[in-house]
C-alpha positions in Angstrom: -2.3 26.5 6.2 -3.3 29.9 6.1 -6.6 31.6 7.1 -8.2 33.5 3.4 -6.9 37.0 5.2 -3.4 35.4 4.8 -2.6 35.3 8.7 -1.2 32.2 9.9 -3.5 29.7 11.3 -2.7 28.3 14.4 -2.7 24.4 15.3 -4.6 24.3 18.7 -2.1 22.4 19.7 0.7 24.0 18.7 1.3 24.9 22.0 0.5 22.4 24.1 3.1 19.8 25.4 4.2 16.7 27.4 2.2 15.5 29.4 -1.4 16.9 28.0 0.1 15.9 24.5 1.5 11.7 24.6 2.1 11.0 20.9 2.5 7.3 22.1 -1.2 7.4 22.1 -2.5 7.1 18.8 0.2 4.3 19.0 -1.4 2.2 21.6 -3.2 -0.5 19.8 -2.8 -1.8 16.2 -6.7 -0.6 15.8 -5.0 2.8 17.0 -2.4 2.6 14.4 -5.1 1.7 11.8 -7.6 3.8 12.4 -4.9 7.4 12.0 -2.9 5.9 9.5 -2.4 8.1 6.9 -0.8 6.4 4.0 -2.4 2.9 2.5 -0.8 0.5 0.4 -2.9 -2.0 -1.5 -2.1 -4.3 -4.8 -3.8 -1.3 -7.0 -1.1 0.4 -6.4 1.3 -1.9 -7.8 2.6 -3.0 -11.8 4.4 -5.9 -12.8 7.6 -5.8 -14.8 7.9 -8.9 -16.6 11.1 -10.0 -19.0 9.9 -11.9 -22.1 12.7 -14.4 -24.0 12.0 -16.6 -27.0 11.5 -20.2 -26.6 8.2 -22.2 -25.3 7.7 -23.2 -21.9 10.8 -21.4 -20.6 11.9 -20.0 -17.6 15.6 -18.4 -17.1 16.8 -17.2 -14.0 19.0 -13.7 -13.8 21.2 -13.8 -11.6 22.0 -10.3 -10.6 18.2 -10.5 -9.9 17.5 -13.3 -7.6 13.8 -15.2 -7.4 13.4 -13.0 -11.1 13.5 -14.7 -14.3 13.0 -14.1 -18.3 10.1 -16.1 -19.2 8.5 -17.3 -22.9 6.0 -15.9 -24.7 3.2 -18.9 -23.1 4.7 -18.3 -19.8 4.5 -14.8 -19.5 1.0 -15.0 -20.0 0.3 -17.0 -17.1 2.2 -14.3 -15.1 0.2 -12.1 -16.4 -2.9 -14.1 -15.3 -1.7 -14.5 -11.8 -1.3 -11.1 -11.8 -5.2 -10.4 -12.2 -5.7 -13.1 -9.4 -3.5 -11.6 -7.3 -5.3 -7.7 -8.0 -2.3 -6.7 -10.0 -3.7 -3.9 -12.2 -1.0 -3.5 -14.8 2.4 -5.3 -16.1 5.1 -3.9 -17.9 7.2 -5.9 -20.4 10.9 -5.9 -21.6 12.3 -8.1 -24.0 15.6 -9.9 -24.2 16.4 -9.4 -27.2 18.6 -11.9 -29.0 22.1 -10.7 -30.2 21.7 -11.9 -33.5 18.8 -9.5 -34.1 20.7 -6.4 -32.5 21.4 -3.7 -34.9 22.8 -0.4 -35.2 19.7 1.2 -36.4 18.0 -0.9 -34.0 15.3 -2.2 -36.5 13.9 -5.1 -34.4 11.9 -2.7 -32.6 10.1 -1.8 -35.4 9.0 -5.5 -35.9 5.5 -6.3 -35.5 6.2 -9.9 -34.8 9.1 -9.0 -31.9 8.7 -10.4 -28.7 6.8 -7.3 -26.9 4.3 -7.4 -29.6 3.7 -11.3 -29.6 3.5 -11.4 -26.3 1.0 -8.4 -25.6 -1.2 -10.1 -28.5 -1.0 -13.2 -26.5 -1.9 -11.6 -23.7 -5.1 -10.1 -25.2 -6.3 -12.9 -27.0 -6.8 -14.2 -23.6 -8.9 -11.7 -22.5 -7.3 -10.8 -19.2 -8.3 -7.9 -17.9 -4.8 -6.5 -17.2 -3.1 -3.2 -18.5 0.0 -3.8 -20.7 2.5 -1.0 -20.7 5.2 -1.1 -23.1 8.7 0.8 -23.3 9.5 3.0 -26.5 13.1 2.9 -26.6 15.9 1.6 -28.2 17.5 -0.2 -25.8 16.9 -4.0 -26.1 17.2 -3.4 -29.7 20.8 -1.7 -30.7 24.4 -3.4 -30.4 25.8 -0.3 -29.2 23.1 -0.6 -26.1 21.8 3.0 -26.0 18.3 4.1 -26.0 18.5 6.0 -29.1 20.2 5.7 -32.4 24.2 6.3 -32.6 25.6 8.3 -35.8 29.8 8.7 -35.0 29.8 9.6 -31.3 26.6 11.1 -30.6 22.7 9.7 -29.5 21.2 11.7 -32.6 18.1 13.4 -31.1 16.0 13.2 -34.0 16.7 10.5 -35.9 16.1 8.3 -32.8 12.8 10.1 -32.2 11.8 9.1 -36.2 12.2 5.8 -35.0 10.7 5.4 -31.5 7.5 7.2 -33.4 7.5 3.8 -35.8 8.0 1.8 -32.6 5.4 3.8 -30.7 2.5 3.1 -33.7 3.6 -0.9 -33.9 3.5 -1.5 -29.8 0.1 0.3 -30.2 -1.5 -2.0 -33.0 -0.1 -5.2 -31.5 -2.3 -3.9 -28.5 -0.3 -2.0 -25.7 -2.8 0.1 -23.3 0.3 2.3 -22.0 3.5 3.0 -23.9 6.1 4.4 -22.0 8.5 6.8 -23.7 11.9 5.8 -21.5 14.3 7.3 -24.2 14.7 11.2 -22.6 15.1 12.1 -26.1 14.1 15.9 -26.3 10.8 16.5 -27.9 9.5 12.7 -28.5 6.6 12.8 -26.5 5.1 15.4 -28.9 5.8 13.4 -32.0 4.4 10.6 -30.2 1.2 11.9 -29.3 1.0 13.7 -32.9 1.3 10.1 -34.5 -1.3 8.4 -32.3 -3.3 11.3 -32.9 -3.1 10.2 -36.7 -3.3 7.0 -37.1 -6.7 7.0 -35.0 -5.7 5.9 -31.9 -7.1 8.2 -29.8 -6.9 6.2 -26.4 -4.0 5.2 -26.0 -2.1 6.3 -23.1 1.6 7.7 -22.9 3.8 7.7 -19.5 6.7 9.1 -19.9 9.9 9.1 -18.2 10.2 12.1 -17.8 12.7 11.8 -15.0 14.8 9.4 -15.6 18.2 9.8 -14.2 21.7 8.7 -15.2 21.9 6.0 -12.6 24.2 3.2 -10.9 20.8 1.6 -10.4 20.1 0.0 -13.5 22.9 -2.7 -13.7 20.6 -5.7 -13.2 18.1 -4.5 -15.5 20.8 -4.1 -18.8 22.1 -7.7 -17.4 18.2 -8.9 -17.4 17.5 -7.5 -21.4 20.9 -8.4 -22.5 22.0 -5.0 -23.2 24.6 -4.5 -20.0 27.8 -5.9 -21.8 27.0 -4.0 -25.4 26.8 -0.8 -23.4 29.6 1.5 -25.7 29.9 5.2 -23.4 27.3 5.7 -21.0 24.1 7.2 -21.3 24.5 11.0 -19.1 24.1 12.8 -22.2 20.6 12.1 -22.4 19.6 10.5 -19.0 19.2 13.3 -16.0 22.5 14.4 -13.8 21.7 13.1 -10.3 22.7 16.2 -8.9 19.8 17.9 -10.3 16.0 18.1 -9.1 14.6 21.9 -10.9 15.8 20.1 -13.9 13.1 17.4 -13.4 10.1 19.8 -12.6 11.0 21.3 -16.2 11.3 18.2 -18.3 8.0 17.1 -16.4 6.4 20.5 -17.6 7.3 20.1 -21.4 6.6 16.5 -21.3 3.0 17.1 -19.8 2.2 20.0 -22.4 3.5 17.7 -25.2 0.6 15.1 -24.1 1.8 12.3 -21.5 -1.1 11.1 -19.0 1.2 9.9 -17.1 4.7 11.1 -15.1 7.5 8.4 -14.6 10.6 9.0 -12.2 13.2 6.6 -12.1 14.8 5.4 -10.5 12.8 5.4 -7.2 13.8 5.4 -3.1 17.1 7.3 -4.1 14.5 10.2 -5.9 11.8 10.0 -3.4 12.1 14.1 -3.3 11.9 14.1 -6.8 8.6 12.0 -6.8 6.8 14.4 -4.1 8.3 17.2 -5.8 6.7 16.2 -9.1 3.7 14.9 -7.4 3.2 18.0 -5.8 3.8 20.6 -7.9 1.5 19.3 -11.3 -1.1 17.1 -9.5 -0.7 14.4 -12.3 -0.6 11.1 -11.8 3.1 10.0 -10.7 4.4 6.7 -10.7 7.7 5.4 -9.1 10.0 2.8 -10.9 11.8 1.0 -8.2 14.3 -0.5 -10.0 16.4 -3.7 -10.6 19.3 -2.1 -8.4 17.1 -1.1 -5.4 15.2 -5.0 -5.7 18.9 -6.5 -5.9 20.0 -4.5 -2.4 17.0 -5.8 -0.5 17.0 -9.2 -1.9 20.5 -9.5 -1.2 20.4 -8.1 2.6 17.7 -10.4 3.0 19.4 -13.6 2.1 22.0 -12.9 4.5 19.8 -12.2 7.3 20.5 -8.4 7.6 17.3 -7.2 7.3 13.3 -9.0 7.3 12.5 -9.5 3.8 8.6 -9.5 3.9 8.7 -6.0 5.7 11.2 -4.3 4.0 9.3 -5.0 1.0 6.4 -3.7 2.4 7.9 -0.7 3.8 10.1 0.0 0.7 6.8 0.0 -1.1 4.8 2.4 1.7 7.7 4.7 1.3 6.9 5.7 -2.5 3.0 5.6 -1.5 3.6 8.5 1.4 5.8 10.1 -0.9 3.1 11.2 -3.6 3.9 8.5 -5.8 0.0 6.7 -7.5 1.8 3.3 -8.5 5.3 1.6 -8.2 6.9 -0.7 -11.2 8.6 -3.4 -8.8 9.8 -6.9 -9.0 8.2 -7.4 -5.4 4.4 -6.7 -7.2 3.3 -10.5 -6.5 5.1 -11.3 -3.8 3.8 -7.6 -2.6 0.7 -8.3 -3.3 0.6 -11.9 -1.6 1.4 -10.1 1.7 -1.3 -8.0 1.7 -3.6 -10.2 1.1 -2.8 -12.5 4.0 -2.6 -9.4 5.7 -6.5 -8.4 5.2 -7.8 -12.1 5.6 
């Protein structure tokens, strides 16, 4: 911090030290701890990703995700109404698609009776008071498994964005509060925000991706939506280098001046300097997505006793908080959101 003269202002303390300065002391006491404690982490902060399947009354464990499960339509619902009891503010849904309904030109997605879209409108018709974000991308709907739309060799730019615009307008009118542009196609969220614009709706806010790297993270996640072992290439042509973090700040400019609301990095503890860099420098609101990889890795060294699984959820979550991030997609959210409860009875 400077003084408005530009001369550098000077901690009083700065040159004080052992023994008039004891850090220990602010440590003393857990009403010590509380009362200087600079980061908070509360179930506000938190979203839901859920996996929706076809089928009634169905629960189907994934098992590169343990305790996680793809869940029916009449199921997911009642996740999504513990999730208001438990503070929850917002869920995000992925579906697993069914092979049969995999195409090249990844039509399902265009559906308004898919599984996203049934299962949102079941989720309003229930009138829970819970945000519903939905991706726009291409994913869970090709057979070749990318996120856009594959002519010869190449993720054609534009002819994927002509088709997550169609996907953007049908997730809106089936009743999605947040759609989330995941693709990293150049240029979508403009053509997004120009359709909404259009058709009327107005309100309807876009968080984008914008950083969304090329990542060893995501294995789970493909296994989870059925798209893992369709996967033709990989997807670095598109998704950021993880070498890079200037190349972030730029894609979270354009992305911002094409209309998002809202900033995505993913994936999240590995990009934590991304997130406070992004945070930092556009004072938008940032979320985190800690992903299927980074929930695997914790729940795994828990269940072999290297590490205590309530706290390192806890502190895995405090970690993106301190960092700049304003929410977190994780699988922890209820179990998350269970410990802080108990925590403030």
């Amino acid at each position: 911090m400077s003084k408005r003269d530009g001369t550098p202002r000077t901690s009083p303390t700065s040159t004080a030290s052992y023994p008039a300065i004891r850090m220990r002391r602010n440590r003393r006491a857990p009403w010590a701890r509380a009362l200087v404690r600079e980061t908070m982490l509360s179930a506000n902060d938190l979203v839901w990703p859920m996996f929706v399947m076809e089928g009634s009354a169905k629960s189907e464990a994934i098992a590169s995700m343990p305790g996680i499960a793809r869940l029916s339509v009449d199921l997911i619902v009642e996740a999504a109404r513990e999730a208001v009891s438990l503070g929850i503010p917002a869920i995000a849904l992925f579906p697993y698609t069914d092979v049969k309904l995999r195409t090249d030109d990844a039509r399902e997605a265009l559906n308004p009776d898919n599984l996203v879209c049934r299962a949102t409108r079941a989720i309003k018709a229930a009138k829970l008071d819970v945000g519903i974000m939905l991706d726009v991308a291409l994913d869970p709907y090709t057979s070749h498994g990318h996120d856009g739309l594959l002519i010869g060799d190449e993720i054609a730019n534009d002819a994927t964005i002509a088709a997550l615009v169609k996907q953007s307008i049908v997730q809106t009118e089936a009743g999605a509060d947040v759609l989330a542009p995941s693709d990293m196609m150049d240029g979508r969220i403009a053509a997004i925000r120009s359709a909404l614009e259009a058709a009327g709706h107005h309100d309807t806010q876009i968080m984008s991706y914008a950083a969304k790297y090329a990542s060893a993270f995501y294995g789970p996640f493909r296994d989870a939506v059925g798209s893992g072992g369709l996967l033709k290439g990989d997807k670095r042509t598109y998704q950021m280098d993880p070498a890079n973090g200037d190349e972030a700040l730029r894609e979270v400019a354009l992305d911002i001046a094409e209309g998002a609301d809202l900033i995505m990095v993913k994936p999240g503890m590995p990009y934590l300097d991304i997130v406070r860099r992004v945070s930092e420098t556009f004072k938008i609101p940032t979320l985190a997505y800690q992903v299927s990889g980074e929930y695997a890795m914790i729940a795994a060294a828990a269940d072999k006793g290297m590490l205590d699984y309530d706290k390192a959820v806890l502190e895995s979550l405090l970690a993106f908080k301190r960092a700049g991030a304003a929410a977190v997609l994780t699988y922890f959210a209820p179990h998350a959101a269970r410990l802080l409860r108990d925590a403030a009875k």
